[in-house]
C-alpha positions in Angstrom: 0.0 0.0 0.0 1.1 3.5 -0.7 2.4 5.2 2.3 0.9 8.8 3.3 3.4 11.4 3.3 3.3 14.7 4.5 2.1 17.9 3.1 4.1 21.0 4.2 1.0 24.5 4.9 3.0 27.5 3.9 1.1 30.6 5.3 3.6 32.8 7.0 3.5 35.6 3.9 6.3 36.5 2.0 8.1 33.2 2.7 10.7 31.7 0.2 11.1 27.9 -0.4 14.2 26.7 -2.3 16.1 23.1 -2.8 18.6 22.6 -0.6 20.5 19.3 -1.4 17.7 16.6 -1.0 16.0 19.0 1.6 13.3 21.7 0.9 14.5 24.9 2.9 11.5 27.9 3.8 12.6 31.3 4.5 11.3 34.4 5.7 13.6 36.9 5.0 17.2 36.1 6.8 15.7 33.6 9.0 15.2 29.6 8.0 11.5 28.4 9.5 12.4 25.2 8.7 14.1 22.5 6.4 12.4 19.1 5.5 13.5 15.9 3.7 12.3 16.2 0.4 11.7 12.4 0.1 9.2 12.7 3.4 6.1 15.6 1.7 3.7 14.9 -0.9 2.4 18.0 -1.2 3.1 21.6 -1.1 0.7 24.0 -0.6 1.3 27.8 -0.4 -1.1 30.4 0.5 -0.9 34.3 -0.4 2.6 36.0 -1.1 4.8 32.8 -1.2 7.8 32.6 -3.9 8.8 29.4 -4.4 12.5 28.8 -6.6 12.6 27.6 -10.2 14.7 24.8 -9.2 12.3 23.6 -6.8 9.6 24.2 -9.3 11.5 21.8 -11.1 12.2 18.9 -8.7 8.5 18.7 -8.1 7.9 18.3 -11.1 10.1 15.4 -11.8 9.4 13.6 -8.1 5.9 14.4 -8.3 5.2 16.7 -5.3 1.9 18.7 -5.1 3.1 22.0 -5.8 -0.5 24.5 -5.5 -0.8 27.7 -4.7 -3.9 29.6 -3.0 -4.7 33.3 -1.9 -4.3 34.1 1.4 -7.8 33.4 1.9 -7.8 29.5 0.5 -9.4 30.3 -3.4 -7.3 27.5 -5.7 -5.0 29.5 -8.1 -2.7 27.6 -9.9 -0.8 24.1 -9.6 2.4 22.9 -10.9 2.6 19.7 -12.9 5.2 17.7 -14.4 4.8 15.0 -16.8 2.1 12.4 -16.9 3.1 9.5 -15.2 1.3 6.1 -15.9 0.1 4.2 -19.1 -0.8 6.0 -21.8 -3.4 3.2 -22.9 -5.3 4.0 -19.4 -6.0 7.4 -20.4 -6.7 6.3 -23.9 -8.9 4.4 -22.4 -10.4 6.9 -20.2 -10.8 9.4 -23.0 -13.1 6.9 -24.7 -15.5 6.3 -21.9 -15.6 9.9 -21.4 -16.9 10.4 -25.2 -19.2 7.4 -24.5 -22.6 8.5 -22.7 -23.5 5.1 -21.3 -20.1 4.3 -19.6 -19.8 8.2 -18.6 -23.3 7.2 -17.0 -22.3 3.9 -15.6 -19.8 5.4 -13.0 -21.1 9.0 -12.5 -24.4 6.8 -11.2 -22.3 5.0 -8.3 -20.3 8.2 -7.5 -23.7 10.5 -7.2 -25.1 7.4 -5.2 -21.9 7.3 -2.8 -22.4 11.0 -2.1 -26.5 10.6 -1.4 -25.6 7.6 0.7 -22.9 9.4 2.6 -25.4 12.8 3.3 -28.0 10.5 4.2 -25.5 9.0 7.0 -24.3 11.7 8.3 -27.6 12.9 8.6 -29.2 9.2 10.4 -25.8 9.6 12.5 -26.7 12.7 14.4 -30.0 11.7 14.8 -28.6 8.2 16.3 -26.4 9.9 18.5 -28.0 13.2 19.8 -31.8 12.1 19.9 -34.7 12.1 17.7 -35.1 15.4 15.0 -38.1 15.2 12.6 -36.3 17.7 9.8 -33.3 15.2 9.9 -35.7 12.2 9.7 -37.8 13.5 6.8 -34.2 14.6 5.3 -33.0 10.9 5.1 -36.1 9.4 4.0 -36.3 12.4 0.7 -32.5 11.4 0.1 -33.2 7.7 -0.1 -35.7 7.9 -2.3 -33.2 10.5 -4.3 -30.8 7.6 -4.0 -33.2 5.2 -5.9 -33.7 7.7 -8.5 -30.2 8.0 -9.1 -29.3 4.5 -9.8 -31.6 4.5 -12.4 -31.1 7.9 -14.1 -30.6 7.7 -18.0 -28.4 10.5 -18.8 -26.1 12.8 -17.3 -28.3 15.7 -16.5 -30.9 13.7 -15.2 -28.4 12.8 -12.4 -27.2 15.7 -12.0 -31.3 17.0 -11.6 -31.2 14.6 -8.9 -27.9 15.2 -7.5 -29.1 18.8 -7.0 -32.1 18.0 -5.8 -30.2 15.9 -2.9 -27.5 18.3 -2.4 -30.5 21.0 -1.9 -32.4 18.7 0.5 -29.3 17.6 2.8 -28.2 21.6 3.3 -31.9 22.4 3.9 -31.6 20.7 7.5 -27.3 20.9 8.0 -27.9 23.8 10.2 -29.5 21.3 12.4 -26.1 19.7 12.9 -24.4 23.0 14.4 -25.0 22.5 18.3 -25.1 25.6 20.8 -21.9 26.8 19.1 -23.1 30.2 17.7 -23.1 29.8 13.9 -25.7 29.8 11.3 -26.3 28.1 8.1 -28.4 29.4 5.3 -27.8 27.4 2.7 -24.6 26.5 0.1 -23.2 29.8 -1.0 -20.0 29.4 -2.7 -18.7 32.2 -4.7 -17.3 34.1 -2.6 -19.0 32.4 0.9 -20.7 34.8 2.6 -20.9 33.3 5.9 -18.4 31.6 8.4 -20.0 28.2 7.7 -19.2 28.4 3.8 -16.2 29.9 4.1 -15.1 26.5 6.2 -16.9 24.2 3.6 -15.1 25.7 0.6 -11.9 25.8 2.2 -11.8 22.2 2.9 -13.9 21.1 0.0 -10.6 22.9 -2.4 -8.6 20.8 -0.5 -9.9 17.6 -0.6 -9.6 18.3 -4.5 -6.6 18.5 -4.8 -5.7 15.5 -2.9 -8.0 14.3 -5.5 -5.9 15.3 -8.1 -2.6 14.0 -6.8 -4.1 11.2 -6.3 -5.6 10.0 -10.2 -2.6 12.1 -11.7 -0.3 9.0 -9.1 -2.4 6.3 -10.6 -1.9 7.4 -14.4 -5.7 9.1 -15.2 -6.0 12.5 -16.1 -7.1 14.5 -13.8 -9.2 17.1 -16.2 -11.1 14.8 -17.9 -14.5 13.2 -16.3 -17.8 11.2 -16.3 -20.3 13.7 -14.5 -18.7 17.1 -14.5 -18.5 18.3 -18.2 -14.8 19.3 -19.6 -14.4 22.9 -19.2 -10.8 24.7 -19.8 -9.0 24.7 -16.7 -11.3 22.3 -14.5 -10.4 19.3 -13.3 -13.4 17.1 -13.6 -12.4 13.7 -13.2 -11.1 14.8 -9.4 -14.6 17.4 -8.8 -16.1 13.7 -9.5 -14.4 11.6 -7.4 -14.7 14.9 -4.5 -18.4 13.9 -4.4 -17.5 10.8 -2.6 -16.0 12.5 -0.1 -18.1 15.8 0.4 -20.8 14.8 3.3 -18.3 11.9 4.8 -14.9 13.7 5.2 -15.3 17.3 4.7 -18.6 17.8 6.2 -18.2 16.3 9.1 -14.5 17.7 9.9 -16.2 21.2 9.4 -19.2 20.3 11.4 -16.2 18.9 14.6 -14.3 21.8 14.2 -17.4 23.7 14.9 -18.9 21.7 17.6 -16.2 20.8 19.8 -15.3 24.6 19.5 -11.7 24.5 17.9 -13.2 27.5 16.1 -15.0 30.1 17.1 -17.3 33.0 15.2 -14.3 35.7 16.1 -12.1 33.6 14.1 -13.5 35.1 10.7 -13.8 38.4 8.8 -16.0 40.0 6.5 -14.4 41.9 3.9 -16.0 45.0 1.9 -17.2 43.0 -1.0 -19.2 40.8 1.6 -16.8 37.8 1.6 -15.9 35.9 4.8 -12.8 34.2 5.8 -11.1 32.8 8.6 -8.2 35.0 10.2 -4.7 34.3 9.4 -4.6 32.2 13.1 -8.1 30.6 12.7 -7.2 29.1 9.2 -3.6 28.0 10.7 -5.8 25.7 13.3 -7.7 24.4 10.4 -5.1 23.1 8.5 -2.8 21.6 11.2 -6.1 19.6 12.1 -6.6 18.9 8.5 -3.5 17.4 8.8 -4.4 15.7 11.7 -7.6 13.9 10.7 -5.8 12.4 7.3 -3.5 10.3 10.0 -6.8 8.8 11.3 -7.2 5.4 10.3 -9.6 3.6 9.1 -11.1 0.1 7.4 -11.8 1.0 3.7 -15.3 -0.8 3.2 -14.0 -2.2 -0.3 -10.4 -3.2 0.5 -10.9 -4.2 4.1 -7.5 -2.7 5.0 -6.8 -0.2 7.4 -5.6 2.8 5.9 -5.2 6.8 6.1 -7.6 8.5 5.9 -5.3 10.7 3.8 -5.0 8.0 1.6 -8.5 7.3 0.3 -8.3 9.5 -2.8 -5.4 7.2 -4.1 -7.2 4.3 -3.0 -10.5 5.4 -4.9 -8.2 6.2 -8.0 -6.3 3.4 -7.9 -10.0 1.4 -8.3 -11.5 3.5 -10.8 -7.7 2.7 -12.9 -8.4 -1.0 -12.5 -12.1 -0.4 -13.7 -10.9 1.5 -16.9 -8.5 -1.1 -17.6 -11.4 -4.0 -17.6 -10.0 -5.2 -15.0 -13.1 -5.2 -12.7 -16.5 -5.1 -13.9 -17.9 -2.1 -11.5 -16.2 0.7 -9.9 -17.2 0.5 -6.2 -17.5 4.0 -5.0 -16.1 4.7 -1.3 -19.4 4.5 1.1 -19.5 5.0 5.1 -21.1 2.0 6.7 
């Protein structure tokens, strides 16, 4: 099994990364913050004002490190890639059951199923464990039946009517999972968030992608090209699809613990003049070192029955959607919470 390896945060601003022998060196100014074995991070992941060396640019790109950059404020800018690694016949391959509408259909079904299933559980879970709520019961029972209708949908934008549908249904009644902590939900606002609650989903939901990403790049498929989320220039649609998997079960609930248990607090965000909100420099710190934390969690992966990573379940997910490509299983099984 692939081992997780670590992903270095850079948010101090105006910070400088260069190569350093086999070591990756980050600077502020005169004074070193710290110097890491290359061989030991997977990712690299810069926020705001960070300059990162050509050189290391480079190495990267030939040992495969995650090299993305953010704004300050978490919005996905840019990320560097070196060559494809992996067979070219799998993404041959993949390209054709993208231009086919029946195999598109085949896996979108399962990976809009997974992320009904997983809503619906997170949902049944808080009513299991805190007590009886009739908006969370009727919730699961309207995204069950959604879950019928999407194994059976016959094109894309029929699943994607009923993905919506579900998606609308399960935020209807997620303000029912913040407890005594202060914060509000509306409802899914995304561009820019425009409340603390967003701001914490969208942040995590960007990324979860790109661990996505790294992950189907590591396994050979292409990253831009997908089964539900149409190709458009610069999206990566193969890992927004395989993110759906993973919405209600990982990022949702990390949000909703974070909240919760009180790790962070309504002072920790700001409203800017256009009407955005973010976390403060601090707040968003705290996020992402218990980012960090929860991908060490581990867990039984409900396919493989191996422990493993959490951190690791976009490769493992890739690496069974490869194998399904190839032929060399006849379904694709999406990751689902039991």
């Amino acid at each position: 099994m692939k081992k997780l390896l670590n992903t270095l945060y850079i948010t101090r601003q105006e910070s400088y990364l260069h190569k350093e022998r086999e070591t990756i060196v980050v600077k502020n100014g005169d004074q070193k913050l710290g110097q890491f074995p290359a061989l030991t991070i997977g990712n690299i992941l810069c926020f705001g004002q960070v300059t990162v060396s050509p050189f290391l640019m480079g190495y990267c790109a030939e040992q495969g490190i995650g090299l993305v950059f953010y704004t300050e404020y978490g919005k996905f800018l840019a990320r560097v890639q070196g060559r494809q690694s992996g067979n070219v016949l799998l993404r041959r391959a993949q390209y054709r059951w993208a231009d086919d509408a029946e195999q598109s259909l085949s896996v979108a079904r399962l990976m809009v199923a997974a992320k009904i299933a997983n809503s619906r559980a997170v949902l049944l879970r808080e009513v299991r464990n805190h007590g009886g709520n009739e908006a969370l019961t009727a919730a699961g029972t309207h995204l069950n039946a959604s879950l019928r209708n999407a194994k059976i949908a016959e094109s894309t934008a029929q699943l994607m009517g009923v993905e919506g549908d579900a998606a609308a249904t399960y935020f209807s009644v997620f303000n029912e999972l913040l407890r005594g902590s202060g914060f509000v939900f509306g409802g899914r606002i995304k561009r820019p968030p425009t409340d603390p609650v967003n701001a914490m989903l969208s942040l995590t939901y960007s990324l979860i992608t790109q661990e996505c990403n790294s992950a189907l790049q590591g396994v050979g498929l292409d990253p831009m090209v997908g089964f539900l989320h149409q190709d458009r220039p610069g999206r990566a649609s193969l890992a927004l699809d395989l993110l759906e998997e993973f919405r209600a079960s990982w990022a949702d609930r990390f949000v909703l613990t974070l909240i919760n248990r009180k790790q962070i607090k309504l002072q920790d965000f700001v409203t800017e003049a256009s009407g955005a909100v973010r976390l403060t420099e601090d707040a968003r710190k705290s996020l992402l070192v218990a980012y960090q934390e929860r991908k060490q969690d581990e867990m039984m992966h409900p396919y493989l029955e191996e422990k493993i990573p959490l951190g690791l379940l976009p490769h493992c997910q890739a690496m069974l959607l490869a194998r399904h490509i190839r032929g060399d299983t006849e379904f694709y099984p999406p990751f689902l919470v039991k």
